[in-house]
C-alpha positions in Angstrom: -7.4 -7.8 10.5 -10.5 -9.8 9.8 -11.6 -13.7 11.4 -12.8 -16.4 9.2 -16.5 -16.8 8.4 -17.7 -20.1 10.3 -20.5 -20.9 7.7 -17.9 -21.5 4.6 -18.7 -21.7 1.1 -19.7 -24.3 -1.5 -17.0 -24.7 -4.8 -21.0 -24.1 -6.3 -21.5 -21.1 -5.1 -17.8 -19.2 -5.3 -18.3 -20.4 -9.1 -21.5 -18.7 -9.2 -19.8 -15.5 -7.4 -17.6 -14.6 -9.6 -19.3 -15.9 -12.4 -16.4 -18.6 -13.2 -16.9 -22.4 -14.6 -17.0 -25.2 -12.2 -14.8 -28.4 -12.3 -15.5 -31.2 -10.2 -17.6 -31.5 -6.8 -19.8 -28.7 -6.3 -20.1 -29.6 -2.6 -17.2 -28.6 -1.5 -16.8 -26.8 1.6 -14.4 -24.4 2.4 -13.9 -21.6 4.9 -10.6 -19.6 4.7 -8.1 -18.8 2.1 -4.5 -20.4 1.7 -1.4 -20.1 -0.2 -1.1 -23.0 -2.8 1.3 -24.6 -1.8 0.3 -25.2 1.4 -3.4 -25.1 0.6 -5.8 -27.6 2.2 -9.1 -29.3 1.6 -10.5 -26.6 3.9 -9.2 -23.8 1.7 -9.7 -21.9 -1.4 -6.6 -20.9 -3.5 -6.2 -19.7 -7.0 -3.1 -20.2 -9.5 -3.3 -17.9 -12.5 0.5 -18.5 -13.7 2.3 -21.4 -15.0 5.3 -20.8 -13.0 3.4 -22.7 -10.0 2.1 -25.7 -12.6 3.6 -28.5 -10.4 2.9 -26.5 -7.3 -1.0 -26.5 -8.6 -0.3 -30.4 -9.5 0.5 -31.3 -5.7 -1.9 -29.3 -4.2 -4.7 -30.5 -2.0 -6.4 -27.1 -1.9 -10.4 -27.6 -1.7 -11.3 -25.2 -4.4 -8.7 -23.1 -6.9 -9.7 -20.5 -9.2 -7.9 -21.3 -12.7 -6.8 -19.0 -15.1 -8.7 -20.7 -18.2 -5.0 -21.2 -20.1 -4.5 -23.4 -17.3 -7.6 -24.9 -16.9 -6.6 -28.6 -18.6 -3.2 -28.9 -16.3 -3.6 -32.0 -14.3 -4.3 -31.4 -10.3 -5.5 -33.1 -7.0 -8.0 -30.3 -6.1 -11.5 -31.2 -5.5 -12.7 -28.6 -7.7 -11.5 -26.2 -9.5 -13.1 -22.5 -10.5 -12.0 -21.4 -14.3 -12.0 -17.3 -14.5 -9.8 -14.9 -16.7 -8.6 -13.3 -13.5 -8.3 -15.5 -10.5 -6.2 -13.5 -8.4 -9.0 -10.5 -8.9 -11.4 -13.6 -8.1 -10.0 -14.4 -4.9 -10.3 -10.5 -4.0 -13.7 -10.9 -4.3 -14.1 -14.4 -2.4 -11.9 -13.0 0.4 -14.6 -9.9 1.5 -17.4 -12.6 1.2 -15.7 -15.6 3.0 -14.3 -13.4 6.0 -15.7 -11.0 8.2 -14.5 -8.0 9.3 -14.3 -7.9 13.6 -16.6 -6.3 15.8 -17.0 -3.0 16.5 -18.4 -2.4 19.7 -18.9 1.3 20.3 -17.5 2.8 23.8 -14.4 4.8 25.5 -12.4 2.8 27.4 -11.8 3.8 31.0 -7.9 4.5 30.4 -8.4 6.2 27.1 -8.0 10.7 27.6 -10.5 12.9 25.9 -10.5 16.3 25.9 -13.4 17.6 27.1 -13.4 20.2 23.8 -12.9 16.7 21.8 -16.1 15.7 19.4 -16.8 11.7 19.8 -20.0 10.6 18.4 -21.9 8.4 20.3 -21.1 4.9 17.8 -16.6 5.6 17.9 -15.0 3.1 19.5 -12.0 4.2 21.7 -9.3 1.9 22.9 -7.2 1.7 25.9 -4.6 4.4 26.4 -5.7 6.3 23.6 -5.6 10.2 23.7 -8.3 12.7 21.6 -6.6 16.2 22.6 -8.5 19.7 22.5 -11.2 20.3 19.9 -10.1 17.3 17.7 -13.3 15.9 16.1 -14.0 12.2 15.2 -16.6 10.7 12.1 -19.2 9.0 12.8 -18.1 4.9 13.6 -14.7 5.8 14.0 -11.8 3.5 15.5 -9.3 4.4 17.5 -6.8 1.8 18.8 -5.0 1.4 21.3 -1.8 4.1 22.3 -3.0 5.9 19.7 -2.8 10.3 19.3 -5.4 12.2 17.7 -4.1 15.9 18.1 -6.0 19.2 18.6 -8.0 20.4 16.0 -7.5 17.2 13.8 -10.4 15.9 11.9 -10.9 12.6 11.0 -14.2 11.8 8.7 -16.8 8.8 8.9 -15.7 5.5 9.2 -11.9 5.8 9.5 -9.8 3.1 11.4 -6.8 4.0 13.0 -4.9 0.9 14.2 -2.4 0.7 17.4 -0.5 3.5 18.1 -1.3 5.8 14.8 -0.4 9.5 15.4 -2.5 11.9 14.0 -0.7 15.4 14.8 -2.0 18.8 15.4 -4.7 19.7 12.7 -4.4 17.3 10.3 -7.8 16.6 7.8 -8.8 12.8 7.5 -11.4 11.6 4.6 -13.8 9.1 4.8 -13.2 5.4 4.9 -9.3 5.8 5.5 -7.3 3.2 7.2 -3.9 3.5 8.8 -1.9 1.0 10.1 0.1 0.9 12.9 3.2 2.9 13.4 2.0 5.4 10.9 2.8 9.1 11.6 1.2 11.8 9.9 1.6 15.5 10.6 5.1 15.5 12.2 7.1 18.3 11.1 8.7 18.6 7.9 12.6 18.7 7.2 13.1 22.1 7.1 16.2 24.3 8.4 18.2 27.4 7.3 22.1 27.6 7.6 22.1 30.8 9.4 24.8 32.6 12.5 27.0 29.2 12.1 23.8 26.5 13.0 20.8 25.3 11.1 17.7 27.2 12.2 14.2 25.3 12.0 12.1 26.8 10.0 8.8 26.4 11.3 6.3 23.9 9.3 3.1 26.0 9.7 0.8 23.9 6.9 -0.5 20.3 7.7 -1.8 17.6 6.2 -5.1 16.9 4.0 -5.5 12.6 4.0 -8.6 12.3 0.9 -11.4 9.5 1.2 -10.8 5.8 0.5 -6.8 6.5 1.3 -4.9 3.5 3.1 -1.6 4.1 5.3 0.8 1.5 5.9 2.6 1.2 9.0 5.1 3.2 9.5 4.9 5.6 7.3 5.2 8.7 7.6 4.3 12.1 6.2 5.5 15.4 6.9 3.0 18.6 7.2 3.8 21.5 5.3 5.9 24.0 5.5 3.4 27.2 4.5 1.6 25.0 2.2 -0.4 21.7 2.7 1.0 18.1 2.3 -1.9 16.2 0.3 -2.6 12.5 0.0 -5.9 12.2 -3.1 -8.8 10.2 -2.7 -7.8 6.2 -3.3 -4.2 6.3 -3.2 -2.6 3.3 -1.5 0.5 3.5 0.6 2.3 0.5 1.4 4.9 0.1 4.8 7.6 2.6 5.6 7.2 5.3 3.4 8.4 9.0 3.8 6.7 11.7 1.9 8.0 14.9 2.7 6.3 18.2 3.4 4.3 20.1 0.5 3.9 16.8 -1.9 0.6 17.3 -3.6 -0.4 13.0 -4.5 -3.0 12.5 -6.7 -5.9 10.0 -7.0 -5.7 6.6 -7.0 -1.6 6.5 -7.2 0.0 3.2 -5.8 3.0 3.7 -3.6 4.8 0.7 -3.0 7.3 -0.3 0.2 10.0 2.5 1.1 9.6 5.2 -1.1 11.0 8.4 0.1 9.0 11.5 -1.8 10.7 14.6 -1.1 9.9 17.8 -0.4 7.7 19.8 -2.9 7.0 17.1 -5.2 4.1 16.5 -7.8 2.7 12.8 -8.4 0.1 12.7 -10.7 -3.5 10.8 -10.7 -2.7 7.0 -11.0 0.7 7.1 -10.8 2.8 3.4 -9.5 5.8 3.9 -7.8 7.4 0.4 -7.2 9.5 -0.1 -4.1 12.1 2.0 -2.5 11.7 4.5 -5.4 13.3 7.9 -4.6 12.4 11.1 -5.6 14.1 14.7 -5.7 12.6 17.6 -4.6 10.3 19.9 -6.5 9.7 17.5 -9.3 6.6 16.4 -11.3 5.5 12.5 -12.1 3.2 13.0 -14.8 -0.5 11.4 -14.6 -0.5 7.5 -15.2 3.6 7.1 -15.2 5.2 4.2 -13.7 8.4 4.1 -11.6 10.5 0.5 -11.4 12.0 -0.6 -8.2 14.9 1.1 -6.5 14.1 3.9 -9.8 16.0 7.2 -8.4 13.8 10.2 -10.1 15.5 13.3 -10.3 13.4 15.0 -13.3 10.6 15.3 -14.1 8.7 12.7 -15.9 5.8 13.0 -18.7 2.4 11.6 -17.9 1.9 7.7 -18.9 5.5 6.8 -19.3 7.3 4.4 -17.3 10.8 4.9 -16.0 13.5 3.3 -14.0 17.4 3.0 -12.9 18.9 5.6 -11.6 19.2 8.5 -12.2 15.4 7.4 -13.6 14.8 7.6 -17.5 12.7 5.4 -19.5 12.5 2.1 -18.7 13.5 0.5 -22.0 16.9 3.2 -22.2 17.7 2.1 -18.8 17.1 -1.3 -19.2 20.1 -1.4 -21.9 22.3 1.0 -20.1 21.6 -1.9 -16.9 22.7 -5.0 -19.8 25.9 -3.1 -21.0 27.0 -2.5 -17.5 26.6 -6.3 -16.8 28.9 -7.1 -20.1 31.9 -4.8 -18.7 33.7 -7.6 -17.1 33.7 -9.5 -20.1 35.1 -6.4 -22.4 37.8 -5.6 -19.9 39.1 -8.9 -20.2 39.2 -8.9 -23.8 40.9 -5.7 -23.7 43.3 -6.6 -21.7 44.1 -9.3 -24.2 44.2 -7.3 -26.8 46.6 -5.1 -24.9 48.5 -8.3 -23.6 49.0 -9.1 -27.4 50.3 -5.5 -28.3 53.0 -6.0 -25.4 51.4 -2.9 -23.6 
């Protein structure tokens, strides 16, 4: 959600930005970011495999940042940037070559605020959003549009919600959060007794406590607690259409990739990855640091620093052998059935 800078950068000074050698004309301009492939003489990319060598051979990019293993590969770039990291380089060009948009404080006229709702004088409120009773909004906050802050939420300095975010009733924002659209935090948890012949809701009397520096995808959602609290640590990064389930306790700086579903109950560890659509059983514990592979179905607990996958999840390098003698079945039955064949059974 950011606009190209209109002043550009030199291939000079990106080199001297991240501190990377410079190959060829210093001069060059460029003013937005582009995929390699398609890269052109207005654009900076970066190639720091050599899976893409003949993509980084065609390329009329303006400026790459080169891995320095790759540095002597032959290319049609103007110039070229040599750093150990590019793609960490390019992170770094990014927040310097675009700008963020502006944020011009104000309520719009078709926005609803509570009269008992706290809206500092800088928040930025967009069309059709609602701030019900005694919700209370950081300093510099954005709302966008169709979007629900509930009563008594808080949301802390500098957080931007984007087009239609729900925030339910109560719920505790940090600092410097962002929450893409879709998202849904706060909604009630999955929980129901079998009692009298019907499931009976049991009422989900916690909420939800989001730390600072957290990003939401969108469409995620998470549940509020049951009688406990559903917590999200400070850092930890959520990617799209996630469900985390009521009374999960995530730690710092944890990476949760594309559709994981974290049920109810569940402990994830400081720094933990969990690659996409990952599942995990209730009531279990991912130790601190522990990775989980794609489509990894966890259903005990696993120790701190390890990484798992397959399902059910065990470590990575037991499942990745169970995963190759699966693929060589075919080729035993058939032998078998030789075998048999031969034996006249």
């Amino acid at each position: 959600m950011t606009t190209g800078s209109t002043q550009g950068m030199t291939a000079a000074a990106i080199a001297a930005a991240v501190h990377g050698t410079l190959v060829g004309d210093g001069s060059v301009v460029v003013n937005r970011a582009g995929a390699l492939d398609r890269a052109g003489p207005r654009d900076v990319s970066f190639f720091g495999t050599s899976k893409y060598s003949d993509v980084f051979a065609q390329s009329t990019a303006g400026v790459v940042l080169v891995a320095p293993e790759l540095a002597e590969l032959p290319g049609r770039c103007a110039a070229r940037v040599i750093v150990p990291k590019p793609g960490d380089a390019l992170a770094a060009i990014l927040q310097m070559l675009y700008v963020a948009p502006s944020r011009v404080p104000g309520v719009h006229p078709t926005a609803v605020v509570a009269p008992t709702a706290h809206v500092p004088a800088d928040a930025r409120i967009e069309p059709y959003a609602v701030i019900e009773d005694g919700a209370r909004l950081g300093a510099r906050a954005w709302i966008g549009p169709h979007c629900v802050v509930g009563a008594g939420a808080t949301l802390g300095d500098d957080v931007r919600l984007f087009a239609q975010v729900t925030i339910h009733d109560g719920v505790t924002v940090g600092d410097r959060v962002i929450v893409h659209s879709g998202a849904r935090i706060g909604g009630d948890g999955f929980g129901f007794v079998f009692r009298d012949g019907a499931h009976q809701k049991v009422p989900q009397v916690g909420t939800v406590v989001i730390g600072h520096d957290v990003e939401i995808g969108a469409n995620v959602t998470i549940d509020r607690g049951s009688i406990d609290d559903t917590v999200v640590g400070d850092g930890t990064k959520i990617d799209n259409l996630t469900q985390i389930g009521h009374n999960v306790r995530i730690g710092r700086l944890c990476i949760i990739m594309s559709q994981v579903g974290i049920a109810g109950s569940v402990r994830v560890e400081d720094g933990v990855i969990l690659a996409g659509q990952v599942g995990v059983a209730g009531h279990v514990t991912i130790g601190a640091m522990a990775r989980v592979a794609a489509q990894g179905g966890v259903i005990s607990d696993i120790p701190a620093g390890e990484t798992w996958g397959g399902y059910p999840a065990r470590p990575h390098r037991e499942s990745l052998r169970s995963s190759a003698a699966v693929m060589k079945l075919p080729a035993l039955l058939k032998r078998i059935e030789r075998l048999l064949s031969k034996e006249g059974v």
